[in-house]
N, C-alpha and C positions, 0 to 999 in steps of 0.2 A: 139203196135209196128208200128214204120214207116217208109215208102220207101225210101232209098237216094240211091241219084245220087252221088256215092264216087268222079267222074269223074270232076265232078260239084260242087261239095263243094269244091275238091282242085282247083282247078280256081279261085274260090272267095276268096281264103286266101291273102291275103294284101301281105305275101312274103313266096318264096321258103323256102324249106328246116326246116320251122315251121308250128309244127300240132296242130290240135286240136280233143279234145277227142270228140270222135263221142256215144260214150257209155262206157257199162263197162259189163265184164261178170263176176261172181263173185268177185274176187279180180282184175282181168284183165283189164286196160284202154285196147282201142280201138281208137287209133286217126289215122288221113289221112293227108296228105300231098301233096304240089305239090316238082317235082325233078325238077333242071335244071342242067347242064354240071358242076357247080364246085365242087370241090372234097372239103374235109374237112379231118381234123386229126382225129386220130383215136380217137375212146372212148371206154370204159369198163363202164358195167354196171353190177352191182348189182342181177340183174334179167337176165332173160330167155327173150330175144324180137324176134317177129319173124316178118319177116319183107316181104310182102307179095306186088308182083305190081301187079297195075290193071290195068293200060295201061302204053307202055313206056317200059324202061328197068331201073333196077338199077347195078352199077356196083363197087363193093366192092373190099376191100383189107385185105385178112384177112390172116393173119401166115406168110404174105412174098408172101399171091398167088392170082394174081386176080382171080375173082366168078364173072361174068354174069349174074343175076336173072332178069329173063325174064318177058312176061306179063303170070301171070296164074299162076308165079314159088313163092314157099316161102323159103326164106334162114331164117333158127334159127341158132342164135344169142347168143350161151351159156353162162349166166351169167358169168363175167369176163376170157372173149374174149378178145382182142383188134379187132377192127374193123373199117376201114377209107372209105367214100366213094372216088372214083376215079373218075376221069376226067370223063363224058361221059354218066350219069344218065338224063332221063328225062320223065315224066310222072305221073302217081299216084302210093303214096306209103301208102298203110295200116302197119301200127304199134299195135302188139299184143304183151301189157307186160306183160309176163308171170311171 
């Protein structure tokens, strides 16, 4: 097993808002990502993702209501959901596909 710097590996990603799988727990990717301020259209997904910051904030759109999820905070993601992120995210985001 080895030590990362979630903080640090998103910095080094070439662009916002694409991650890369850090691991896997049994069926589960595990990737990270860096946030910055622009919002995207919504998706539905298939699976369960849960979407966890670790520094930063993200900030979502989900049923018609914005969500907040803080640093420390995890919003799940229920497989087909719709879900858009909003203006105003930035920092690290861990992605657990469940």
């Amino acid at each position: 097993m080895a030590l990362l710097d979630l903080d640090l590996i998103s910095r080094g990603l070439a662009q916002t808002w694409t991650s890369t799988v850090i691991g896997r727990v049994g069926d589960a990717n595990i990737k990270v990502l860096s946030m910055d301020e622009m919002s995207s259209a919504a998706e539905v997904h298939d699976y369960t993702e849960g979407l966890l910051v670790i520094s930063g904030r993200l900030m979502l759109g989900v049923g018609g209501e914005a969500v907040t999820v803080e640093e420390g905070q995890i919003y799940v993601a229920e497989a087909g959901v719709p879900h858009a992120v909003l203006p105003g995210s930035s920092g690290t985001l861990v992605i657990i596909d469940i």
